[in-house]
C-alpha positions as CSV (number, residue, x, y, z in Angstrom):
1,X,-24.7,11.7,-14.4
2,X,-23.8,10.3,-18.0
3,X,-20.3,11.5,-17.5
4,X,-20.0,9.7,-14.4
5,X,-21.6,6.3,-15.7
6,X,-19.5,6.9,-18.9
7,X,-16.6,6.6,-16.1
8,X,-18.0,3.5,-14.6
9,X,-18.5,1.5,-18.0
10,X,-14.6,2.6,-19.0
11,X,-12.8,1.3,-15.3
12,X,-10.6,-1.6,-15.5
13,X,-12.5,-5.1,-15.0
14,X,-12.5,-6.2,-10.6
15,X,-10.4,-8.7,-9.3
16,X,-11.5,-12.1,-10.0
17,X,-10.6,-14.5,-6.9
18,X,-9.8,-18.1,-8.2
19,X,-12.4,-20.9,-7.8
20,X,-12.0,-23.2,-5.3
21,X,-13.4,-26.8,-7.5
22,X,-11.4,-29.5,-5.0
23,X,-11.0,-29.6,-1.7
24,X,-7.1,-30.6,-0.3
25,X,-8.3,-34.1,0.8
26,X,-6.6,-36.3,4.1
27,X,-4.1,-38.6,4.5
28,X,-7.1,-40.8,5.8
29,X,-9.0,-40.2,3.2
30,X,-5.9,-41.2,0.8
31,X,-5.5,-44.2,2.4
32,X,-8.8,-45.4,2.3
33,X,-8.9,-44.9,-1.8
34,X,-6.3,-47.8,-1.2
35,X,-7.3,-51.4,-1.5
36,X,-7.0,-53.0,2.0
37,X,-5.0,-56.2,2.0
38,X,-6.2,-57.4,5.2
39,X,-9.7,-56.4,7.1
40,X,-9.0,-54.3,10.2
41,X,-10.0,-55.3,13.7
42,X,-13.7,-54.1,14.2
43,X,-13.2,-53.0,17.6
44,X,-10.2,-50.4,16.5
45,X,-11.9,-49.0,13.4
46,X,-13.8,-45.5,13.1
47,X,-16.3,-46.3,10.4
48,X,-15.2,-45.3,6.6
49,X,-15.4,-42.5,4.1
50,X,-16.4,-44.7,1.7
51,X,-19.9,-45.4,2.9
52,X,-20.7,-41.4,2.6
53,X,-22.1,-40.0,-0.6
54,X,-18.7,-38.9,-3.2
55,X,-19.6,-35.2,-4.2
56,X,-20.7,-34.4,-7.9
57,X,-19.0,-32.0,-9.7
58,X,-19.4,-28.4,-9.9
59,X,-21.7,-26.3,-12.1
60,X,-23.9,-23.3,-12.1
61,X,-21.4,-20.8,-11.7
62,X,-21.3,-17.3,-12.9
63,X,-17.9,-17.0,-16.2
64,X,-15.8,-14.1,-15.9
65,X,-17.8,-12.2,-18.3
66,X,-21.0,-12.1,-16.1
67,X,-19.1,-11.4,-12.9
68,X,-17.9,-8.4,-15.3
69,X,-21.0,-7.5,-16.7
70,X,-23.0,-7.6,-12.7
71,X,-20.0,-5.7,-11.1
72,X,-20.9,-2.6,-13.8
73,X,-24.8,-3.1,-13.2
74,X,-24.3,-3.1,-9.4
75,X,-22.4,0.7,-9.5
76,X,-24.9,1.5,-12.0
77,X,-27.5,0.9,-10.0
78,X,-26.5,2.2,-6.9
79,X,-25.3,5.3,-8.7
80,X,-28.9,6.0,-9.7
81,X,-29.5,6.8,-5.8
82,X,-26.7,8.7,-5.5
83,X,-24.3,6.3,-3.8
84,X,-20.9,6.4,-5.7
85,X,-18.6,2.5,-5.2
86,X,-16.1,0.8,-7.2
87,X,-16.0,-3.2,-7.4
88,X,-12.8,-3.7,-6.3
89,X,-13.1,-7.4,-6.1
90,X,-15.7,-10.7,-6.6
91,X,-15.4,-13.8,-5.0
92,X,-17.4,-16.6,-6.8
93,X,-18.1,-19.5,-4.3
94,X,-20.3,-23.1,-4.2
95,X,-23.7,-21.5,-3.8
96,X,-22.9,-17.0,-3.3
97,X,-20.7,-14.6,-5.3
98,X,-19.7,-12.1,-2.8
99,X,-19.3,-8.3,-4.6
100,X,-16.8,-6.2,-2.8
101,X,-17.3,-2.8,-2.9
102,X,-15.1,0.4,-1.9
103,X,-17.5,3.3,-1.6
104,X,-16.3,6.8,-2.2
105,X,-15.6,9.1,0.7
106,X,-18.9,10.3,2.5
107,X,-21.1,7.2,1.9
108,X,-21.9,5.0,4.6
109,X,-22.9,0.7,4.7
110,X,-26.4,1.6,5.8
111,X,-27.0,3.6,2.7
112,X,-26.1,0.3,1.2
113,X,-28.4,-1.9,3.2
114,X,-31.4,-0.8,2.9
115,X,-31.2,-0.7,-0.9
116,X,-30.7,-4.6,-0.7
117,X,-34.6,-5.0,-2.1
118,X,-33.8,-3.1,-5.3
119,X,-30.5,-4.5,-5.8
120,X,-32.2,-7.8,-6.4
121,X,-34.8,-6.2,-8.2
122,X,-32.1,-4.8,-10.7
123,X,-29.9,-7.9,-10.6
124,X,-33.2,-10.5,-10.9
125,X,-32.4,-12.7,-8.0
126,X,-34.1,-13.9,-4.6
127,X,-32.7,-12.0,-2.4
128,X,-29.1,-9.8,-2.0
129,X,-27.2,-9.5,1.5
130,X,-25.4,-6.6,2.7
131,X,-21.9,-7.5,4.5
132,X,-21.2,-4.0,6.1
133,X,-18.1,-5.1,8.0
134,X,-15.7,-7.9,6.2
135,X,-12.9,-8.6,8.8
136,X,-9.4,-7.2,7.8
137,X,-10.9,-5.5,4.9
138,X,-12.5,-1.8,4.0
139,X,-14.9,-2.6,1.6
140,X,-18.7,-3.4,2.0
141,X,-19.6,-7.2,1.1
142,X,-22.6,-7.8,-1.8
143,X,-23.7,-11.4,-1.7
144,X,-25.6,-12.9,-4.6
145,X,-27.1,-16.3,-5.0
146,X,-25.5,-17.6,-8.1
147,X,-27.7,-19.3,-11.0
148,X,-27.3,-23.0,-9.9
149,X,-26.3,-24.1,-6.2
150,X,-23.5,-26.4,-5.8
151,X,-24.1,-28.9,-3.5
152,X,-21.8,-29.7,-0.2
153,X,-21.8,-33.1,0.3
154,X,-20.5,-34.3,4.0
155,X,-18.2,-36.1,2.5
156,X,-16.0,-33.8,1.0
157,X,-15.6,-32.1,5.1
158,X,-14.8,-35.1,6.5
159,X,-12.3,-36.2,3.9
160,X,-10.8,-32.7,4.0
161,X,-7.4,-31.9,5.2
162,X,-9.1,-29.3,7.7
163,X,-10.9,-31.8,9.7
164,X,-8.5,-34.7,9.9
165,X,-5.3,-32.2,11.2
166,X,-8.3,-30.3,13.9
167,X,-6.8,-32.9,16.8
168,X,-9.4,-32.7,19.2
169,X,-12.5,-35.3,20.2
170,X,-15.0,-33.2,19.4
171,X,-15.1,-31.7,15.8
172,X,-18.0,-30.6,14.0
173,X,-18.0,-30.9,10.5
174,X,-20.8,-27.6,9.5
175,X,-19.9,-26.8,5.6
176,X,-18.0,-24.7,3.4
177,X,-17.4,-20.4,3.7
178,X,-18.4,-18.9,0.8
179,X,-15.3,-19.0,-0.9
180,X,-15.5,-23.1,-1.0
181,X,-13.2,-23.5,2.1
182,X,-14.2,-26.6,4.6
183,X,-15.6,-25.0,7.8
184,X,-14.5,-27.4,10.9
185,X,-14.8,-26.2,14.6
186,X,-14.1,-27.8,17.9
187,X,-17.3,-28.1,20.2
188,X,-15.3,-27.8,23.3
189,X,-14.1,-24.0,22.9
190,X,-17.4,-23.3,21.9
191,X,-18.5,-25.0,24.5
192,X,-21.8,-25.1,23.7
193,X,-24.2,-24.6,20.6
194,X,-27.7,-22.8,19.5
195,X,-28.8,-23.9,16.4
196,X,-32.5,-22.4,15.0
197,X,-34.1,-21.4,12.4
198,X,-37.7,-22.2,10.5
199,X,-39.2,-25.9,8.9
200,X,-37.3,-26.5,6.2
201,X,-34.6,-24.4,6.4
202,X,-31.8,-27.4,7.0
203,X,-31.6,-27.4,10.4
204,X,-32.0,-31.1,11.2
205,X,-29.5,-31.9,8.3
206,X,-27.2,-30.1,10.1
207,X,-27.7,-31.6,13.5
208,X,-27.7,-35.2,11.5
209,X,-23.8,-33.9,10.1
210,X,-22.8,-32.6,13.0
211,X,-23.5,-36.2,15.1
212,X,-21.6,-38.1,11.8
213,X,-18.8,-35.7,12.5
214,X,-18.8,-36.7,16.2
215,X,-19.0,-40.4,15.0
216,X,-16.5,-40.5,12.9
217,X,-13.6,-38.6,15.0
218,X,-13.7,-40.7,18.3
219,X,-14.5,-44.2,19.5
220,X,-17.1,-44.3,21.9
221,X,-14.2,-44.9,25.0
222,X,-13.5,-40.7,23.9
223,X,-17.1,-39.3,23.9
224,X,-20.6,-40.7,24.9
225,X,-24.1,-39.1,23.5
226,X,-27.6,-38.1,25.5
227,X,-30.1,-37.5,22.4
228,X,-33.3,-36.3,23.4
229,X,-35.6,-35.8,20.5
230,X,-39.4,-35.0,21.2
231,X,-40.4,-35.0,17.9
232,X,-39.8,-38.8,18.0
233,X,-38.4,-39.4,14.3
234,X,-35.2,-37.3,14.1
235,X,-32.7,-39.0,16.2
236,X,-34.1,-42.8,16.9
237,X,-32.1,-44.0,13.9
238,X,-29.4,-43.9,16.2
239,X,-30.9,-45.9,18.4
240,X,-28.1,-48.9,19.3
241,X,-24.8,-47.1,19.1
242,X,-22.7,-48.0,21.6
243,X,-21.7,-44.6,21.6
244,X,-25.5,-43.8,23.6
245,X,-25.5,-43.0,27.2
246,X,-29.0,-44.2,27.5
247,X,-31.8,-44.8,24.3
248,X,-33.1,-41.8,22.9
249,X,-35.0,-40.0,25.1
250,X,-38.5,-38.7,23.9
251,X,-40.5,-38.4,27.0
252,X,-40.0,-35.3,28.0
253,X,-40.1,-35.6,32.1
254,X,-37.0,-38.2,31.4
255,X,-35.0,-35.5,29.3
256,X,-35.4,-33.9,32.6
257,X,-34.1,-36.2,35.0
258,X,-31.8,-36.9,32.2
259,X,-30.5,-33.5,32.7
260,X,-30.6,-33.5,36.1
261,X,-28.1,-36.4,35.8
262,X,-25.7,-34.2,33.8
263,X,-25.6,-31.6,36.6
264,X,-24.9,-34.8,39.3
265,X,-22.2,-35.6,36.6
266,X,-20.6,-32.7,36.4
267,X,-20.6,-31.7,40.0
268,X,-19.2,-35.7,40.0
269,X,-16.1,-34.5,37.7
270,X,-15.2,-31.2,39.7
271,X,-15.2,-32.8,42.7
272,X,-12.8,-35.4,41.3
273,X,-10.4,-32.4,39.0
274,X,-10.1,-31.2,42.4
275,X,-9.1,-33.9,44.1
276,X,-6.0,-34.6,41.7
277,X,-5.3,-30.8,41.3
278,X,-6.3,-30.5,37.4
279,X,-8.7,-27.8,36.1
280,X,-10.0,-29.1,33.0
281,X,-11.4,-33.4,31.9
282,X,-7.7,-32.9,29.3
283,X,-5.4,-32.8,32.2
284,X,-7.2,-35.2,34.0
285,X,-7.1,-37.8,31.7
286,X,-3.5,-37.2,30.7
287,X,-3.0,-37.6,34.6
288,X,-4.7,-40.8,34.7
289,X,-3.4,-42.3,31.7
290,X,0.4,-40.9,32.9
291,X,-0.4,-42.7,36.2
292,X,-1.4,-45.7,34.6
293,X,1.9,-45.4,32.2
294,X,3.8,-46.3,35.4
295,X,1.7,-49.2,36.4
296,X,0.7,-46.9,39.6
297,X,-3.4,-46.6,38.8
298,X,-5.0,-44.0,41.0
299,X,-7.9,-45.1,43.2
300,X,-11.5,-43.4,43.7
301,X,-11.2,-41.0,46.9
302,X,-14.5,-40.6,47.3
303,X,-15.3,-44.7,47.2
304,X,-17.0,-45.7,50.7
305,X,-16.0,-49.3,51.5
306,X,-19.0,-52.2,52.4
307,X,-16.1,-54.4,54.4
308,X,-12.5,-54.2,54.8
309,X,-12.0,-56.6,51.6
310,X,-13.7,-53.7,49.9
311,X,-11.0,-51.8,47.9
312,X,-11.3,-48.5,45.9
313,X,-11.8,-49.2,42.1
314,X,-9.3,-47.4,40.0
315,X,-9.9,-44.4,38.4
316,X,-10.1,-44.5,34.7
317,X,-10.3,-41.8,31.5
318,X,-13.9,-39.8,31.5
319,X,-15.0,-39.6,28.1
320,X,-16.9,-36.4,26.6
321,X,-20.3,-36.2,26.7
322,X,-22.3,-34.5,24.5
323,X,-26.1,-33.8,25.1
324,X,-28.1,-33.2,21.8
325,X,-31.9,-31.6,22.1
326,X,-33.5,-31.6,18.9
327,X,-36.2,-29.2,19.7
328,X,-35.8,-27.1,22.6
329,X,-39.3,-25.3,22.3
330,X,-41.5,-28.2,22.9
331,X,-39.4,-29.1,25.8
332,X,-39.9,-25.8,27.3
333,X,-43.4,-26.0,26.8
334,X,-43.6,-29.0,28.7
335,X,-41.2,-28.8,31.3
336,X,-40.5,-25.1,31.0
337,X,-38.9,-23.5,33.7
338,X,-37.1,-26.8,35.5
339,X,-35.6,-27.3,32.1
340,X,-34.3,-23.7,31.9
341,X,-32.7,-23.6,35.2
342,X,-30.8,-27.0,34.3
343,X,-29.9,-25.9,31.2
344,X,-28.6,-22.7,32.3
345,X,-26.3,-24.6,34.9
346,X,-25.0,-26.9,32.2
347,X,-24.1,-24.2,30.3
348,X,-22.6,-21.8,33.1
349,X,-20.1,-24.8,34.5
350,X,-20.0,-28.1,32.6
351,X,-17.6,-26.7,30.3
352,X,-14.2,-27.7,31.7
353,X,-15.8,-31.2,32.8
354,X,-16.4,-32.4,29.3
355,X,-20.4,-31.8,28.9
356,X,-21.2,-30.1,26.2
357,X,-25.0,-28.5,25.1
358,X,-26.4,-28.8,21.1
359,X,-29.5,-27.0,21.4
360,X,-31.8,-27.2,18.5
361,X,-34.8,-25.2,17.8
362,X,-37.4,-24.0,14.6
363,X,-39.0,-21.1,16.7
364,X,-36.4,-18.9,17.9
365,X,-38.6,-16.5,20.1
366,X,-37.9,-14.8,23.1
367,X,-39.7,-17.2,25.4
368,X,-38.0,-20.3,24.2
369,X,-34.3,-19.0,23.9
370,X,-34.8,-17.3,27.2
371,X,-32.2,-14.5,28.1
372,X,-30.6,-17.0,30.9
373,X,-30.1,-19.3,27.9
374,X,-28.5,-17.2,25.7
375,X,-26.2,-15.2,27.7
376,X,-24.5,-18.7,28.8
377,X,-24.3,-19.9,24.7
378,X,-22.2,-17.2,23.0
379,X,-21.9,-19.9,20.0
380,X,-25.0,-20.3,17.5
381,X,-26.4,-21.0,14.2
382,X,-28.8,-19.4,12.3
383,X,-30.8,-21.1,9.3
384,X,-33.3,-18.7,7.2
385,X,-35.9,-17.1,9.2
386,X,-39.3,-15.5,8.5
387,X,-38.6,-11.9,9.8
388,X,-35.6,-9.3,11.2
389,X,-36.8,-9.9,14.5
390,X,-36.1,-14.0,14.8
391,X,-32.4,-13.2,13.6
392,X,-32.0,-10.5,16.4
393,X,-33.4,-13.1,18.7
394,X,-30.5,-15.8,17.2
395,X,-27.4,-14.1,16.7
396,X,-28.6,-10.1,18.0
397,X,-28.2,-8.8,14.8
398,X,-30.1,-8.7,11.3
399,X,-29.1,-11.0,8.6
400,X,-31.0,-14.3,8.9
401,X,-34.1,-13.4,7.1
402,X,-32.0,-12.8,3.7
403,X,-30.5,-16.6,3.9
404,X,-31.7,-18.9,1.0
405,X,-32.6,-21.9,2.7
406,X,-31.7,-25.5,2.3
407,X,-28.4,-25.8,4.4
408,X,-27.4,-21.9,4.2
409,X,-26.4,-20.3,7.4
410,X,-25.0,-17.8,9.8
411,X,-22.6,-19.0,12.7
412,X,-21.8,-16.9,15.1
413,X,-18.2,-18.0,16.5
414,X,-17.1,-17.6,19.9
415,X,-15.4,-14.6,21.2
416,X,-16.8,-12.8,18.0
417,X,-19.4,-10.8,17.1
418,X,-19.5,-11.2,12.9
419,X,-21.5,-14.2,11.9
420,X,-19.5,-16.2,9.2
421,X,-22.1,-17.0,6.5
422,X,-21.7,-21.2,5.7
423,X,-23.5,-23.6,3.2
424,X,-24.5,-26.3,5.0
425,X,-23.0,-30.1,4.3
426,X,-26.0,-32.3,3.1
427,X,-26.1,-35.7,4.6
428,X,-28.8,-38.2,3.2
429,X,-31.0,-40.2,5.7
430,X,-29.4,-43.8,3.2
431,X,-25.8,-42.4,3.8
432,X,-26.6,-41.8,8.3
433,X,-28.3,-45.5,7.9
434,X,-25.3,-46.9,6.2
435,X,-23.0,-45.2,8.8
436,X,-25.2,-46.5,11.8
437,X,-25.4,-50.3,11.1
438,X,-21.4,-50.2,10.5
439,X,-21.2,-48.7,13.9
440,X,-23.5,-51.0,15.5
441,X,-21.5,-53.9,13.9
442,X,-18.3,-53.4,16.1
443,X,-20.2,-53.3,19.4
444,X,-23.4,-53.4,20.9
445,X,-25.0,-50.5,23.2
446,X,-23.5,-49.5,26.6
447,X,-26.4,-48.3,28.8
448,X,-26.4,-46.4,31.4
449,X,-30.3,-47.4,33.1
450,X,-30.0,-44.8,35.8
451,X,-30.2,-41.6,33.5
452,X,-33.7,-40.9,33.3
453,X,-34.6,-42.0,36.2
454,X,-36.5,-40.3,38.9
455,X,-35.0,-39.4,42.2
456,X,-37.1,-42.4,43.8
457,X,-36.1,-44.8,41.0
458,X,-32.3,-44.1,40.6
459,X,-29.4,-42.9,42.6
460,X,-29.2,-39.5,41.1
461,X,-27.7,-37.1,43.2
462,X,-30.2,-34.3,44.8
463,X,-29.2,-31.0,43.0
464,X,-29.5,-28.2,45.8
465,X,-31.6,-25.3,45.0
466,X,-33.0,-26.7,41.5
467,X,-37.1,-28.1,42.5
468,X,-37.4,-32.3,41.6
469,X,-38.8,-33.2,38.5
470,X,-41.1,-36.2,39.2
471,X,-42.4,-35.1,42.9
472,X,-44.5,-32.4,43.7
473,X,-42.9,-31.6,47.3
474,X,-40.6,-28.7,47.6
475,X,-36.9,-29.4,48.4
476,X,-37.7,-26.5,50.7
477,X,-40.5,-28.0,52.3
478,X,-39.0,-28.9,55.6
479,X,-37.3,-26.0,56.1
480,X,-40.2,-23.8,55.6
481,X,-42.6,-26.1,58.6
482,X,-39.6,-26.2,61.1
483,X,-40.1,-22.4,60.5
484,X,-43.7,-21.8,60.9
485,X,-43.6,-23.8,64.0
486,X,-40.9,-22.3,64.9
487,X,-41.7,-18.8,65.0
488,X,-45.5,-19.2,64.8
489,X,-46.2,-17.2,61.6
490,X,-47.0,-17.9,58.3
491,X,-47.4,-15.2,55.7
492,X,-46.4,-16.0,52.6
493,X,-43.5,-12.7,52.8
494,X,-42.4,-14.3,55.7
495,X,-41.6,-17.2,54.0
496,X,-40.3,-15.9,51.3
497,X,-37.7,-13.4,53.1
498,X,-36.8,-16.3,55.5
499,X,-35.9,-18.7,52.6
500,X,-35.0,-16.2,50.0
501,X,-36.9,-17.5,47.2
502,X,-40.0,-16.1,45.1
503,X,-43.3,-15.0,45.7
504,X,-45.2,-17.9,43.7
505,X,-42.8,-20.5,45.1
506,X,-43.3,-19.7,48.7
507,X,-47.2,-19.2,48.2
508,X,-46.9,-22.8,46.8
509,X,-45.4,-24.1,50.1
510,X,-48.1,-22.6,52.4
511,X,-51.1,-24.3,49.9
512,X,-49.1,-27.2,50.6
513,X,-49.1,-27.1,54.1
514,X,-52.6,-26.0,54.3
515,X,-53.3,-29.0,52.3
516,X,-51.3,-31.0,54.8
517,X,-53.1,-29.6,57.7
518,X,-50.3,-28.2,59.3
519,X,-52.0,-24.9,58.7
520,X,-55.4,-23.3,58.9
521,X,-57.0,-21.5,55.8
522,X,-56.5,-17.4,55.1
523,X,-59.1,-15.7,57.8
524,X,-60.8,-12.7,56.8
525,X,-57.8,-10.7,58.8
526,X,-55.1,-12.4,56.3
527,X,-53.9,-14.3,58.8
528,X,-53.7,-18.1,59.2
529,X,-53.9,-20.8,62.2
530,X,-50.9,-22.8,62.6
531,X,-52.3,-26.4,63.6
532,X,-49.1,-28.3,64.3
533,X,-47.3,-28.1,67.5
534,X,-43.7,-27.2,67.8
535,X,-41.0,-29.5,67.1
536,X,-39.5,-31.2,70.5
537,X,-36.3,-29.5,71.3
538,X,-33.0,-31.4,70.6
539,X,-31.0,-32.7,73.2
């Protein structure tokens, strides 16, 4: 054993990665330093850096020495259970130093992983995370908090050169890697997003970034916002934007409706992209906007003229929409399963239509990020959690628990199934008030009143299959009568078999008909009298 340590103390010093201290900023962000000579029009402007937070330098970092001096401890240590590695590399980053370790032949990562307790023991820090696979590399990741956290201002992402060259409408500005890069994805090949994780641990930071982001990439002509927010303080600071759909919801039977109207909107959209032979809302604005080009606007095909006068408006661009839910579990808790279903169809189809889902939650159990849920939103986020189990729930994997709070996270991207570990950009609620009134001074709000309205209050389309949110009476109502006068029976199987639909749904129907007095109450034989006559035949 001491001739073995003797050989660790003696090996050549790891790799030292260079730190990252600047970010490569924009040509926008450039520009802006600049002193304007004349105002720009307030209609044609995206809102400014400058009214963001400038990030404060660096500090807290482990020196070259101390990276040294840990890398020796950490083989030290581990050699003291038997488990022989060299430190072939460390890569000191804004708030981790990742440790990359070769381990010798024989030794496996989960030999590692569950020694992660007494690696933070030995190295007095919070907490140590286990990386066993690091893509494109053989070596087991070490993460360790550094000393002093460097903080990510929102700023520095949206002035970076990553997010201005990402062309797209929809960019989400989340943070940096752990190496200090700027982490920018595009919502639209996510499609969708799961954010959760426990009070505290940055999640409605991140939401506020991610809507800044949004904000400060398109106009709202490119991309329109539904925020529902029951807890009724997060999101009503962006009450007034004319970038708003409709005022933030915070009644929960109108963030139903209001996705009911999302499902009419989409099923809207398709039938349209099929109408002008396009398969996604990019190639059919580029069609309208070529059609336009040649002074040759197309028409609505589906408008139904009053009077002969009437002619068919012209079609013009669809802009994205992006629905924002700022906490998923007390929606389910009180619209549960109507919300689920809509959800799920959101997140099955509206992907190619330009409707896009950023669900937000602080308690990630099983019955509020339903199976249906999360097989239909492969992208998430997950902030520290309280135990193994709520990161299996999240991302189906261990991990979360060992995050440090504040901003840290995992993000799962699509198509992949290693979580990219990201330091969340902090946004102050000064810096989103600043942003806000700017926005609300080039243009007022652009309503739309019929969102979260009822079916009896609005023209929402009737989504088949899904049950109404404000009326009691099943869509399935009639059909189930004209069959029990029909055929003269009225079991609740009957029902159910005839209509294909569940047990407590088609028991509902027949307590509803008794309760209409189209049919008798259950005898003692389990049978029941059908009251009504039989509908008149048809001519």
């Amino acid at each position: 054993v001491r001739t073995q340590q003797k050989k660790v103390r003696d090996r050549p010093p790891p790799r030292i990665e260079p730190v990252i201290s600047k970010v490569e900023t924009s040509a926008r962000a450039e520009a802006e330093r600049q002193e304007p000579l004349f105002e720009m029009p307030a209609e044609s402007a995206l809102p400014p850096l400058n009214l963001l937070d400038q990030p404060t330098p660096s500090q807290g970092r482990y020196s070259e020495a101390t990276l040294e001096a840990m890398s020796r401890q950490v083989e030290l240590k581990l050699l003291d259970f038997n488990i022989q590695v060299d430190v072939v590399a460390v890569n000191p980053g804004p708030v981790i130093t990742r440790f990359e370790l070769q381990p010798a032949p024989g030794v496996k990562g989960s030999q590692i992983s569950n020694l992660s307790k007494d690696l933070a023991r030995s190295l007095s820090v919070v907490s140590v995370r286990v990386v066993d696979v690091i893509p494109g590399k053989s070596v087991i990741g070490l993460e360790i908090p550094n000393t002093s956290r460097e903080l990510v201002t929102l700023s520095e992402i949206l002035s970076s050169k990553e997010y201005e060259e990402l062309h797209s409408t929809t960019v989400l500005g989340l943070g940096k890697d752990i190496s200090g890069h700027p982490v920018v994805m595009d919502l639209s090949r996510m499609p969708h997003l799961l954010v959760a994780g426990t009070t505290g641990s940055g999640k409605s930071v991140a939401i506020n970034a991610m809507i800044l982001s949004l904000l400060y990439k398109s106009p709202p002509k490119k991309i329109r916002l539904i925020m529902i927010d029951p807890k009724m303080l997060e999101l009503s600071v962006y009450e007034g934007i004319p970038h708003l759909l409709t005022p933030v919801v915070t009644d929960m039977k109108e963030a139903a409706n209001a996705l009911r109207w999302c499902v009419s909107e989409m099923e809207r959209r398709y039938r349209l992209m099929a109408t002008l032979g396009v398969r996604n809302i990019n190639g059919y604005n580029k069609k309208i906007n070529e059609a336009a080009s040649r002074r040759q606007p197309l028409t609505d095909p589906f408008h139904t003229p009053v009077d002969d006068e009437d002619e068919a408006p012209a079609l013009e661009e669809l802009p994205y929409i992006v629905i924002l839910i700022d906490e998923l579990a007390d929606m389910m808790m009180t619209v549960g399963k109507k919300v689920e279903e809509l959800i799920a169809r959101l997140a099955q189809k509206a992907r190619a239509s330009g409707v896009h889902l950023i669900l937000a939650t602080q308690r990630p159990s099983v019955d509020v990020i339903t199976g249906l849920i999360k097989a239909n939103i492969p992208c998430r986020i997950a902030f520290q959690v309280s135990s193994k189990v709520d990161s299996r729930t999240i991302l189906d994997q261990m991990g979360a628990e060992n995050l440090l709070g504040n901003g840290d996270m995992l993000f799962l991207p699509p198509g992949t199934s290693v979580p990219i570990r990201v330091h969340g950009a902090f946004v102050d609620d000064h810096e989103v008030h600043k942003v806000v009134e700017n926005i609300k001074s080039r243009g007022g709000p652009n309503y739309m009143n019929d969102i979260t309205l009822d079916q009896g209050g609005g023209d929402v389309a009737p989504i088949p299959g899904l049950e109404p949110v404000s009326d009691d009476v099943d869509p399935l109502y009639d059909e189930a009568v004209r069959i029990v006068t029909e055929t003269r029976k009225t079991s609740i199987s009957y029902i159910q078999r005839r209509l294909k639909i569940g047990y407590n749904r088609a028991a509902r129907i027949v307590e509803e008909m008794e309760a209409s007095g189209l049919v008798g109450p259950l005898e003692a034989n389990g049978s029941r009298e059908i009251l009504a006559g039989p509908p008149p035949p048809v001519d």
